[in-house]
C-alpha positions as CSV (number, residue, x, y, z in Angstrom):
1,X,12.9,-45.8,5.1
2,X,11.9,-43.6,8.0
3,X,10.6,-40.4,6.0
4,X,7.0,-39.2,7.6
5,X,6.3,-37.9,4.0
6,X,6.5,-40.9,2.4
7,X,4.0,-42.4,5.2
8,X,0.2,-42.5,5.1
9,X,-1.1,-43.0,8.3
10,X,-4.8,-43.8,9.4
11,X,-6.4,-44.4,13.0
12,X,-9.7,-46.8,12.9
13,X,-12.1,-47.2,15.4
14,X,-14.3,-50.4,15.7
15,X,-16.7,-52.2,18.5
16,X,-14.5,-50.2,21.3
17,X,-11.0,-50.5,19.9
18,X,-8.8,-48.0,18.6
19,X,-5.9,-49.0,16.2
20,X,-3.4,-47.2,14.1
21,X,-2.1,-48.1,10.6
22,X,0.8,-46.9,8.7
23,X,1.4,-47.8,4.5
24,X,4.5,-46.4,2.5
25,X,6.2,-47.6,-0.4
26,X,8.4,-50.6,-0.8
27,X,12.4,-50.1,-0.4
28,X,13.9,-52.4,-2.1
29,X,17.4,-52.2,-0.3
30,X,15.3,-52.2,3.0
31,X,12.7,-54.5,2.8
32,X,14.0,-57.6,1.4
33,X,14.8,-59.6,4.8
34,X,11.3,-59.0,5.6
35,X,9.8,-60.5,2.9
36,X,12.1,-63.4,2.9
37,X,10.6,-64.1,6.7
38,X,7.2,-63.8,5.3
39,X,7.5,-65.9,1.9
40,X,8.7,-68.5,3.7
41,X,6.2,-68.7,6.1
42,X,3.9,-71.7,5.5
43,X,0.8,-69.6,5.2
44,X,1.6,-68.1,2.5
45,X,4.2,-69.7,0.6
46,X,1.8,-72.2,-1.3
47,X,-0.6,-68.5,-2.6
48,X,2.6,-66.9,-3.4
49,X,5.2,-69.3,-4.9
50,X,7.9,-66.9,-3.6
51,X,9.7,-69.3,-1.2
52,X,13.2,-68.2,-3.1
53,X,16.6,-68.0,-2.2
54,X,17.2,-64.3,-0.8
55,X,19.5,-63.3,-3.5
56,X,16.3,-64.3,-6.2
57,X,14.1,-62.9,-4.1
58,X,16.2,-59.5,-3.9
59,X,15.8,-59.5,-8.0
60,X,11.8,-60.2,-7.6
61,X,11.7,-56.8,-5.0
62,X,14.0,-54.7,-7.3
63,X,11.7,-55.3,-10.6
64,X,8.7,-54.9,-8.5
65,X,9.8,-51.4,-7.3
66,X,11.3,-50.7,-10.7
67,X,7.9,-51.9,-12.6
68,X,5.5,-49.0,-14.1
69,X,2.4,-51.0,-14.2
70,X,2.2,-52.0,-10.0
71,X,3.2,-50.1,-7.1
72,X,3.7,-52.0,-3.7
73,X,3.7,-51.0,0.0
74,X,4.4,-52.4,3.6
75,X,1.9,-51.6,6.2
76,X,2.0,-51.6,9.8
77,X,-0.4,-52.1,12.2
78,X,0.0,-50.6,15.9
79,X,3.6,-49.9,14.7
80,X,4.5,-53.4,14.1
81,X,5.4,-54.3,9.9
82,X,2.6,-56.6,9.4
83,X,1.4,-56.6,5.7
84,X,2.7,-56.7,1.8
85,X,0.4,-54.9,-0.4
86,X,0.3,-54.0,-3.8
87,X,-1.7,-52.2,-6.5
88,X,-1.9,-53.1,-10.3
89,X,-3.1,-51.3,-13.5
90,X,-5.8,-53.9,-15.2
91,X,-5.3,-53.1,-18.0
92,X,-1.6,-54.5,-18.3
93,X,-2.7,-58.0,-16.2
94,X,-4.2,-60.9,-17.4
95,X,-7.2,-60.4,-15.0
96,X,-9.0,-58.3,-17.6
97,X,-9.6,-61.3,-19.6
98,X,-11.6,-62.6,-16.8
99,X,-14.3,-60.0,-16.2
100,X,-16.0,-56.7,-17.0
101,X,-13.6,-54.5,-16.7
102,X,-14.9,-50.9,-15.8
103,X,-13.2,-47.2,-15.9
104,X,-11.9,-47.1,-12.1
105,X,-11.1,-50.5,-11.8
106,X,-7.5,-50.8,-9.5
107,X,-5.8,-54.4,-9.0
108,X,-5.0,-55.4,-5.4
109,X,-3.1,-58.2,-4.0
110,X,-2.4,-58.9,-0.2
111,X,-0.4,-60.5,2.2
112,X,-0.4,-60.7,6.3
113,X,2.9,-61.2,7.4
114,X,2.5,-63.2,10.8
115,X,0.4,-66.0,11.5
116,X,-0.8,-65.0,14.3
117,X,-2.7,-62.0,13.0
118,X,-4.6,-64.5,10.5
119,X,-8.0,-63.9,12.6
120,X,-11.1,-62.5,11.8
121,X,-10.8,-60.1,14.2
122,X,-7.5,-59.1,12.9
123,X,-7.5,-59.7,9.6
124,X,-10.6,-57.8,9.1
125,X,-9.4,-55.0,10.3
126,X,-6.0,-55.3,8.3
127,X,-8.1,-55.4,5.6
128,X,-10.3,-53.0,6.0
129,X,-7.1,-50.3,6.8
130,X,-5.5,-51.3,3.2
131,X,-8.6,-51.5,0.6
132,X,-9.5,-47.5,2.2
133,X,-5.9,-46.9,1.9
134,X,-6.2,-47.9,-1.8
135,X,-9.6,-46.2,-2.3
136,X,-7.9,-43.0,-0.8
137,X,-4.7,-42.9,-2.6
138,X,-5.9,-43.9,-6.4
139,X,-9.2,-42.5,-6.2
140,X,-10.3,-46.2,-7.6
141,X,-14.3,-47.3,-8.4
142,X,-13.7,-50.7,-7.6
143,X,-11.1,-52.8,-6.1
144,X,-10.4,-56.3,-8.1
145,X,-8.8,-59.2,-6.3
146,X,-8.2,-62.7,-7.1
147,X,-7.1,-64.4,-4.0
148,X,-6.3,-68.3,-3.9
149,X,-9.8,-69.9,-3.9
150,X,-8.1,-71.8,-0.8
151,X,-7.6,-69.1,1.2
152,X,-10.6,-69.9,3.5
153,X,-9.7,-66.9,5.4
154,X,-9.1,-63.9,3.3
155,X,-11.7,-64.5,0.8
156,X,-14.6,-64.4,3.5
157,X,-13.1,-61.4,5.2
158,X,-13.6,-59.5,1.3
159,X,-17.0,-60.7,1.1
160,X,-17.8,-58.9,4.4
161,X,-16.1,-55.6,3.8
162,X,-18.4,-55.6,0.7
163,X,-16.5,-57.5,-2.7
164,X,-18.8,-59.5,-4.3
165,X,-17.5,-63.1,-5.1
166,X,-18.3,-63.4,-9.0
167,X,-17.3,-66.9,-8.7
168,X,-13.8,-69.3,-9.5
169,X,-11.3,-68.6,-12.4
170,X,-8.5,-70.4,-13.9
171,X,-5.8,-67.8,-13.7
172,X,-2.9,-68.9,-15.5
173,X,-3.0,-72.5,-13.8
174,X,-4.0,-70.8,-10.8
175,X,-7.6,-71.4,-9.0
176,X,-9.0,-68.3,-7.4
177,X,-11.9,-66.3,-6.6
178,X,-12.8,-63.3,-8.5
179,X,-13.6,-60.9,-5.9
180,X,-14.6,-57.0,-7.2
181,X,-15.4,-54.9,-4.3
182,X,-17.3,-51.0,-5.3
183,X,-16.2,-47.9,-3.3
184,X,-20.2,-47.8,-2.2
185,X,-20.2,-51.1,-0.9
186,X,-17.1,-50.7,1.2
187,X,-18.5,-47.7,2.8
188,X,-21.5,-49.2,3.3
189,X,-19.6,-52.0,5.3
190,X,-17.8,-49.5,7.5
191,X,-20.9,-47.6,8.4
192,X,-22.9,-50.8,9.1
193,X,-20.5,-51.8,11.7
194,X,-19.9,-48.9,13.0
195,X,-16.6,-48.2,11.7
196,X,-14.7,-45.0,11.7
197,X,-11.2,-44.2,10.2
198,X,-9.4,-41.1,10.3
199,X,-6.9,-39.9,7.7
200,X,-4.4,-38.4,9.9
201,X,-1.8,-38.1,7.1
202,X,-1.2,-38.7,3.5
203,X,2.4,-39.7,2.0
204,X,3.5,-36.8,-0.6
205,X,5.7,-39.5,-2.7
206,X,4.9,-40.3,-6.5
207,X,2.3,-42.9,-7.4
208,X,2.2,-44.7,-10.6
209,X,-1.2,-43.8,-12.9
210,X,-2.6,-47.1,-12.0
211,X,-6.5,-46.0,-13.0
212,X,-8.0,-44.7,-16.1
């Protein structure tokens, strides 16, 4: 999928370094190779439970892309396809069982592709480029994630773009963190580390009404 309209892209600027960031949606003749790479990879195949043959896998992209209720993208960071990420409707996911829900409220779940960008340094700003990407595009409140509570990497990097941990849940036999992050608080992050990012273009393709 090489259309520019069907592109957001963002440049961020933090402690001295410049980086650019792309998001657009997933393809699900295109993409599928690349998640197979990254579900197999063994930081994330024990959070994602997606290690599959390529021809089940195919099947899991194709009703993810067809599904009305989530829409998912694959980010790049300084041009290089780095990131899985997708955005759920609440409302239609067992998560809303597990908190307060509010009007606003968007779903979010993550992935870093390669290992080697599993840093703080990195991974912070990877994260920081999707959660304003989400902000941006749905117009969310608050952003509701409920990463592994082993992830000993991701979970800490939430906290410090501004999610408040509200503690562990059993989510369907699976242990995680119940992370809500407000709009406020992740601008409030960006401006106390000094951290600018620029819209430089947003993708004119169809989003799902994820938000009420």
């Amino acid at each position: 999928m090489n259309d520019r309209n069907s592109i957001t892209e963002l440049r961020m600027k933090e402690e001295g370094k410049e980086s650019n960031f792309s998001f657009r949606p997933l393809d699900e003749e295109n993409d599928v190779e690349l998640l197979y790479e990254w579900m197999h990879q063994k930081h994330i195949s024990p959070f994602w439970k997606l290690n599959l043959p390529v021809e089940e896998l195919r099947s899991w992209v194709r009703k993810s892309v067809e599904a009305d209720h989530k829409d998912g993208y694959i980010g790049t960071y300084n041009g290089e396809p780095v990131c899985y990420l997708i955005a759920y409707a609440i409302e239609k996911d067992p998560i809303k069982d597990y908190y307060h829900d509010q009007s606003g409220d968007l779903g979010m779940h993550l992935l870093i592709g390669p290992r080697h960008l599993l840093n703080k340094e990195d991974g912070l700003s990877l994260v920081r480029a999707m959660i304003y990407f989400l902000f941006d595009r749905y117009q969310a409140k608050r952003i509701i994630g409920e990463p592994d509570r082993r992830n000993r990497i991701v979970i800490p990097i939430l906290e410090e773009v501004g999610g408040e941990n509200l503690g562990r849940i059993d989510l369907h036999g699976k242990q995680a963190s119940l992370i809500v992050g407000a709009k406020e608080a992740f601008e409030q992050s960006l401006w106390a580390n000094a951290v600018e990012i620029e819209m430089l273009k947003r993708m004119d393709t169809s989003k799902s009404e994820l938000v009420v």
